[in-house]
GUKOLBA-393331 format. One record per atom (N, C-alpha, C, O): residue in three letters; chain; atom name; x, z, y. Coordinates in nm, 4 decimals. Atoms other than C-alpha are relative to their C-alpha. Example, Ala and Ser with C-alpha at 12.3 -4.5 7.8 and 13.67 -1.06 7.14 Angstrom:
% residues 2
     r   c    a       east         up      north
   Ala   A    N     0.0890     0.0000    -0.1190
   Ala   A   CA     1.2300     0.7800    -0.4500
   Ala   A    C     0.0900     0.0000     0.1200
   Ala   A    O     0.1936     0.0665     0.1181
   Ser   A    N    -0.0820    -0.0060    -0.1190
   Ser   A   CA     1.3670     0.7140    -0.1060
   Ser   A    C    -0.0770     0.0730     0.1090
   Ser   A    O    -0.0261     0.0899     0.2198
% end
This chain:
% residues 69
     r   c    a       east         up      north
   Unk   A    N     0.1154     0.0342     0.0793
   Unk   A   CA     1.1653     0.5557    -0.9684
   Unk   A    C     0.0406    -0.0877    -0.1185
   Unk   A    O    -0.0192    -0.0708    -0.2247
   Unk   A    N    -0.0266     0.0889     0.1091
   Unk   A   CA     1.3314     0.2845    -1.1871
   Unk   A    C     0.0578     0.0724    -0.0929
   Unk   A    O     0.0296     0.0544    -0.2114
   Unk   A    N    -0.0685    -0.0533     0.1304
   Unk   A   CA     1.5575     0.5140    -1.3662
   Unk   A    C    -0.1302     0.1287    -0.0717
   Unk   A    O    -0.1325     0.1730    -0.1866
   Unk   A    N     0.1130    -0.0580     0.0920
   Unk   A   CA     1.2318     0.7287    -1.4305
   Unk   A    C    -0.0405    -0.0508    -0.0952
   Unk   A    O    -0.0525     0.0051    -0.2042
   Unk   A    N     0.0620     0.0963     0.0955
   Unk   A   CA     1.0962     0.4445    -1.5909
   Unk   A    C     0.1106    -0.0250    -0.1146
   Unk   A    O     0.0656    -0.0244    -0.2291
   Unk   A    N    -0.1015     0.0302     0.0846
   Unk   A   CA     1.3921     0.3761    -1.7811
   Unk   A    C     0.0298     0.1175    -0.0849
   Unk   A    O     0.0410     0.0881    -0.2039
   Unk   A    N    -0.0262    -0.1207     0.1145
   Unk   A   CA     1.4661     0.7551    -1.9479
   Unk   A    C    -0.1681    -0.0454    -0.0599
   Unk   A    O    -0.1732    -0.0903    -0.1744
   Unk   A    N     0.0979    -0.0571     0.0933
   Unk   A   CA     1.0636     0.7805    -2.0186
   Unk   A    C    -0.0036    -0.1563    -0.0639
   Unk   A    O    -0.0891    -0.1558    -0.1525
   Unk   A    N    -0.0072     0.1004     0.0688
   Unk   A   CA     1.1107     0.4297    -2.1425
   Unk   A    C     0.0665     0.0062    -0.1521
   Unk   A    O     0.0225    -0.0160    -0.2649
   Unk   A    N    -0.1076    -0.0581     0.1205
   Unk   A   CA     1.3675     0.5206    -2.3805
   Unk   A    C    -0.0464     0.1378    -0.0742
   Unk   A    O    -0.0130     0.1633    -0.1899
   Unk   A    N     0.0489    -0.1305     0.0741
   Unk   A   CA     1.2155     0.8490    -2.4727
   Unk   A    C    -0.1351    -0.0319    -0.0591
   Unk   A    O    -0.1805     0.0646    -0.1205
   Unk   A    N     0.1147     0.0684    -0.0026
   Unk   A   CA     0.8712     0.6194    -2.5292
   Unk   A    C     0.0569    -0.0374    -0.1747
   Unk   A    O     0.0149    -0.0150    -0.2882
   Unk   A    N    -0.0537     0.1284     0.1979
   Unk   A   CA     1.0897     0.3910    -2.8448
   Unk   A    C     0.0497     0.1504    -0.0455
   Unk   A    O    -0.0439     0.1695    -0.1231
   Unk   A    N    -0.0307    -0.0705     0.0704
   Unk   A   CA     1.2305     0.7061    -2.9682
   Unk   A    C    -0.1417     0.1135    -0.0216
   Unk   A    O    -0.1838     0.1505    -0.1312
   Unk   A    N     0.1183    -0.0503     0.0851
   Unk   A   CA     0.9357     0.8948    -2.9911
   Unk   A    C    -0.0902    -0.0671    -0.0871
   Unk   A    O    -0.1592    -0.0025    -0.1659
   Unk   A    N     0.0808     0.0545     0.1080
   Unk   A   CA     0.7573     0.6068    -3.1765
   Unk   A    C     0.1029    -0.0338    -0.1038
   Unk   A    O     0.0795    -0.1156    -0.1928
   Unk   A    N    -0.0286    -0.0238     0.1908
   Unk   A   CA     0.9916     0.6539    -3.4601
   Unk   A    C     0.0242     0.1321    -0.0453
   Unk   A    O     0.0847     0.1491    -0.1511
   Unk   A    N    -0.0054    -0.1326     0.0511
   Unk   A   CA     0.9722     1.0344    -3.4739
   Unk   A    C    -0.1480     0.0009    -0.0884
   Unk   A    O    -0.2172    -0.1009    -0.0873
   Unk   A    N     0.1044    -0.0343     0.0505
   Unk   A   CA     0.6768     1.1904    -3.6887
   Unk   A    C    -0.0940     0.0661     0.1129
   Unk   A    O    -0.2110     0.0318     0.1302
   Unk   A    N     0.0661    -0.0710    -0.1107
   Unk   A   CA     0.5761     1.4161    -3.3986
   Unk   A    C    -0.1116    -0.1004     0.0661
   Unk   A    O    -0.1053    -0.2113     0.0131
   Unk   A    N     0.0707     0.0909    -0.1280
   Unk   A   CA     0.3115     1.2326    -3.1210
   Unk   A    C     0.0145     0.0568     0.1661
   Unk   A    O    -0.0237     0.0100     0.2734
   Unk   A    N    -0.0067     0.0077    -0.1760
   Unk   A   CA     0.4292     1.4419    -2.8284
   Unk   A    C     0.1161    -0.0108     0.0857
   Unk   A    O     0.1125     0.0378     0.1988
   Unk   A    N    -0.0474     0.0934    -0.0835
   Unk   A   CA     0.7015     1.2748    -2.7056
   Unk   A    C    -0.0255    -0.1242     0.0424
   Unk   A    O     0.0146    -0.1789     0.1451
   Unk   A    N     0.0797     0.1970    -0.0261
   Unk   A   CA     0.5088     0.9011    -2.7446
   Unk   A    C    -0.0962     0.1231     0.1202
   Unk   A    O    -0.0433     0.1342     0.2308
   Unk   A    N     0.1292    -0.0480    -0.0538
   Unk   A   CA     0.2054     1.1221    -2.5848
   Unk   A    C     0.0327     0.0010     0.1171
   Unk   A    O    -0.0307    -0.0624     0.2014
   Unk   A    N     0.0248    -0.0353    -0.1451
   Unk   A   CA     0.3912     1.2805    -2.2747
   Unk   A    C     0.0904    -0.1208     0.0918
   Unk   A    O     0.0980    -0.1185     0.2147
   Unk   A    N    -0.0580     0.0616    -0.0719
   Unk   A   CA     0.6261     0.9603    -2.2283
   Unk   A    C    -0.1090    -0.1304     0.0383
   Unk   A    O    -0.0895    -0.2195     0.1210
   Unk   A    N     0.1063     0.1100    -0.0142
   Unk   A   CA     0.3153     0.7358    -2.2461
   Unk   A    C    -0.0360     0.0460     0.1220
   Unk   A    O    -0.0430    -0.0431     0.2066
   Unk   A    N     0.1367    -0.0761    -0.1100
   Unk   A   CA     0.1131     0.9857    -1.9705
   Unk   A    C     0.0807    -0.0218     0.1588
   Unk   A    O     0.0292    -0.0408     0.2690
   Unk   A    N    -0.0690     0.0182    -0.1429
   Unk   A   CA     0.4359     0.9593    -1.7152
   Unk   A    C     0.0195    -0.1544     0.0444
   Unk   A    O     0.0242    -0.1931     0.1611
   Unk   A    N    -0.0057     0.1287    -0.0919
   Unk   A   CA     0.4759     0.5634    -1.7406
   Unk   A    C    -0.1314    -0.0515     0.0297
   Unk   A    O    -0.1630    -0.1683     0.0523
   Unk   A    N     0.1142     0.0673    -0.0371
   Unk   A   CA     0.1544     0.5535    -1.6771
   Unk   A    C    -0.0470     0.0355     0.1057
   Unk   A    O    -0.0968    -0.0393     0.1898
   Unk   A    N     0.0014    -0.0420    -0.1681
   Unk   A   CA     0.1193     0.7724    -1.3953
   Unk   A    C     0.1141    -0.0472     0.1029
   Unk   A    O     0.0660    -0.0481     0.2162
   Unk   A    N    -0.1191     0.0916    -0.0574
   Unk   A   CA     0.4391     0.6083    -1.2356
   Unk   A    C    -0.0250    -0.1314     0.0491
   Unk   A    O    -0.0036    -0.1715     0.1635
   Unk   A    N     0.0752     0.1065    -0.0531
   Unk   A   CA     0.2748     0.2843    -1.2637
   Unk   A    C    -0.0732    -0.0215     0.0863
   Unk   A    O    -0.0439    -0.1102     0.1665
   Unk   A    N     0.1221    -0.0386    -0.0693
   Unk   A   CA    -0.0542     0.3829    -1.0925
   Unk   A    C     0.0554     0.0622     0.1407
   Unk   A    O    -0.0175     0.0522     0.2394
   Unk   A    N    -0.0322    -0.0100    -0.0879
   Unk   A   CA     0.1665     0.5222    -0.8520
   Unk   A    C     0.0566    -0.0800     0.0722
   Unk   A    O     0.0300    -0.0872     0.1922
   Unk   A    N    -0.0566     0.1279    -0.0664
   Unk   A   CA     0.3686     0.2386    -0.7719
   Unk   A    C    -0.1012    -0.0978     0.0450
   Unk   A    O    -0.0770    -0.1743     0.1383
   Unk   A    N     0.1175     0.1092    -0.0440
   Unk   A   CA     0.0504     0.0315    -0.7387
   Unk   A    C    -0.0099     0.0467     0.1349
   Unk   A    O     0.0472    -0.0052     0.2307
   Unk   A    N     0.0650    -0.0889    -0.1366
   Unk   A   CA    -0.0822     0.2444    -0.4645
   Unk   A    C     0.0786     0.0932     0.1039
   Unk   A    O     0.0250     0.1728     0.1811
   Unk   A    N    -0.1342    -0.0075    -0.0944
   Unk   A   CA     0.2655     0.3205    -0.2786
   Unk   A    C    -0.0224    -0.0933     0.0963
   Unk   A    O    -0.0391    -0.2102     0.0616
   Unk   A    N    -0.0270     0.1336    -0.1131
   Unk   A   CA     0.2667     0.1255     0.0500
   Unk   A    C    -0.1083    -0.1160    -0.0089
   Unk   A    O    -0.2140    -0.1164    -0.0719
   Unk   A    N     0.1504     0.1439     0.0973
   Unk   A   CA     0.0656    -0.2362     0.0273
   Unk   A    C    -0.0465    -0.0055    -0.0941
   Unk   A    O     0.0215     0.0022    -0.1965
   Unk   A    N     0.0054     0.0155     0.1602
   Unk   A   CA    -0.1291    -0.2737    -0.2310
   Unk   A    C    -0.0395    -0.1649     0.0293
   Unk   A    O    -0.1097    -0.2108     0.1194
   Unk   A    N     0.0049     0.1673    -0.0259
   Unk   A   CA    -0.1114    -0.6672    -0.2711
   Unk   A    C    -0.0162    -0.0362    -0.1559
   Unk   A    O     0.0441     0.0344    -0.2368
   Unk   A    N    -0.0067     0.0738     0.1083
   Unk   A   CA    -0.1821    -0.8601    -0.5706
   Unk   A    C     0.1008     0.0137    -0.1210
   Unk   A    O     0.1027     0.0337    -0.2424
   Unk   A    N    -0.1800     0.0545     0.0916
   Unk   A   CA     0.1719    -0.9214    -0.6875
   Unk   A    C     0.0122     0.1524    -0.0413
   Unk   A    O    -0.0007     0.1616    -0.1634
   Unk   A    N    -0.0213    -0.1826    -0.0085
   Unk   A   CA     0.2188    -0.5067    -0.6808
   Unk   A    C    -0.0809     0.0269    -0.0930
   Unk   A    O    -0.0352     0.1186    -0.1614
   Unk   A    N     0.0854    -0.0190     0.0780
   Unk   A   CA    -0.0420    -0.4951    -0.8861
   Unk   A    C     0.0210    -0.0421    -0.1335
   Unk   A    O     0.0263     0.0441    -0.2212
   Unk   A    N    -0.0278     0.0976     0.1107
   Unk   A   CA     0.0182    -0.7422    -1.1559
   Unk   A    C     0.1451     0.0794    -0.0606
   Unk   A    O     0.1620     0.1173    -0.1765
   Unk   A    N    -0.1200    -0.0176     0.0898
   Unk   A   CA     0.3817    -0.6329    -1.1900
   Unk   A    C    -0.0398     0.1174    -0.0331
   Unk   A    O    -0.0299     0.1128    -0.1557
   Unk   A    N     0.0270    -0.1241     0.1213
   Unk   A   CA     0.2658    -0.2610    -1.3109
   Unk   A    C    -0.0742     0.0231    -0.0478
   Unk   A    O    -0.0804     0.1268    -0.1139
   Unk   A    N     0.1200    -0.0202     0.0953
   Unk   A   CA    -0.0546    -0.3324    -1.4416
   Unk   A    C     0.0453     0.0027    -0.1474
   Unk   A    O    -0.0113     0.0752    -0.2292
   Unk   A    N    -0.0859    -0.0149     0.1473
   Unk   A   CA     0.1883    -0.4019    -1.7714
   Unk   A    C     0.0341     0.1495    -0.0919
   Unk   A    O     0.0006     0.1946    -0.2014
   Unk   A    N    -0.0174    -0.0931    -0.0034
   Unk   A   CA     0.3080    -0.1244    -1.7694
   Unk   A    C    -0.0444     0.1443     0.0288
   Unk   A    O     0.0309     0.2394     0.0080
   Unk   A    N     0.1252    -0.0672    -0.0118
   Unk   A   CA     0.0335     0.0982    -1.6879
   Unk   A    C    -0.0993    -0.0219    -0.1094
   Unk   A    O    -0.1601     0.0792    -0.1445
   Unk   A    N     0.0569    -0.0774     0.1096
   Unk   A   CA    -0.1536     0.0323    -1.9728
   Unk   A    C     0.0767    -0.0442    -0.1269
   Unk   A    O     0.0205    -0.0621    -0.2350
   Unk   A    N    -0.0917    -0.0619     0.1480
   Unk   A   CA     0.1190     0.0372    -2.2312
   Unk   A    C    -0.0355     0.1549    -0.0381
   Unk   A    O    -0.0806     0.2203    -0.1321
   Unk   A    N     0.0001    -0.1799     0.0295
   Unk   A   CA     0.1550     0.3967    -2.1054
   Unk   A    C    -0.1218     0.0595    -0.0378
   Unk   A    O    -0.1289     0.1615    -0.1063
   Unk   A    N     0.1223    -0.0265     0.0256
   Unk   A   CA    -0.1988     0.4106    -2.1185
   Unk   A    C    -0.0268     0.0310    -0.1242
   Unk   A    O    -0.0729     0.1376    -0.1649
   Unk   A    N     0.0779    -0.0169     0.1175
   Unk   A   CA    -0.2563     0.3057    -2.4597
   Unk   A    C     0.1049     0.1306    -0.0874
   Unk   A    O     0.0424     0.2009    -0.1668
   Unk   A    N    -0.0321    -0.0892     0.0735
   Unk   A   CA     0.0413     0.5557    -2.6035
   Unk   A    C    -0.0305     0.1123     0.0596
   Unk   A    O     0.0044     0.2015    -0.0177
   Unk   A    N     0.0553    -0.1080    -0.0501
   Unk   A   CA    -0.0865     0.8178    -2.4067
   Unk   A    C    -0.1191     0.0658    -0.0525
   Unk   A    O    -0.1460     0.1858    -0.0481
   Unk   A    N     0.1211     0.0012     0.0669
   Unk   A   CA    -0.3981     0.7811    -2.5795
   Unk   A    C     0.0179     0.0306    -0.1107
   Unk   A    O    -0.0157     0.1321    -0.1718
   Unk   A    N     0.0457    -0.0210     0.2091
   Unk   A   CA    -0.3439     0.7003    -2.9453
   Unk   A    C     0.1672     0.0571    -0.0806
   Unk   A    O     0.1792     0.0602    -0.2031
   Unk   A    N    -0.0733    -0.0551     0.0898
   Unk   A   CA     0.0253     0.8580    -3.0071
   Unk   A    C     0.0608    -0.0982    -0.0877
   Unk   A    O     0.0578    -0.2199    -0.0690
   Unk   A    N    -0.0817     0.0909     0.1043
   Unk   A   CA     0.2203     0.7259    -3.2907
   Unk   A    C    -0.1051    -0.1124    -0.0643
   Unk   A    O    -0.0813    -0.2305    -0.0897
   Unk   A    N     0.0700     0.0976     0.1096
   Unk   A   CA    -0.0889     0.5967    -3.4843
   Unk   A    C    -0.0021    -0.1469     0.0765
   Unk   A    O    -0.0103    -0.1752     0.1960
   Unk   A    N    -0.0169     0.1593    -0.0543
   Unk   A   CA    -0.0653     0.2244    -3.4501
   Unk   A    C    -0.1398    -0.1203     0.0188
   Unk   A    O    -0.1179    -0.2346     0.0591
% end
């Protein structure tokens, strides 16, 4: 799971300096489903929560709005 996060992480900064929006689009849609999954893996406790709520709606918001800023 971490090195998931880590390619669509990296494929996340390089798509926000392409012109295109669907590499930001589909690397936004996986760390965001990744997140949401990690929440709701096993316990869900507070702390579990907090650490990928960050990261859940990053992916969120480029999932959403693409390159535009």
């Amino acid at each position: 799971m971490a090195l998931l996060f880590m390619i669509f992480t990296v494929l996340l900064i390089i798509g926000g300096l392409l012109k295109k929006n669907a590499t930001t689009v589909i690397s936004g849609m996986v760390i965001f489903i990744l997140s949401i999954a990690m929440i709701f893996m096993g316990q869900v406790n507070l702390e579990k929560v907090l650490t990928y709520f960050l990261p859940a709606s990053i992916g969120f918001y480029f999932m959403a709005a693409g390159n535009k800023g």
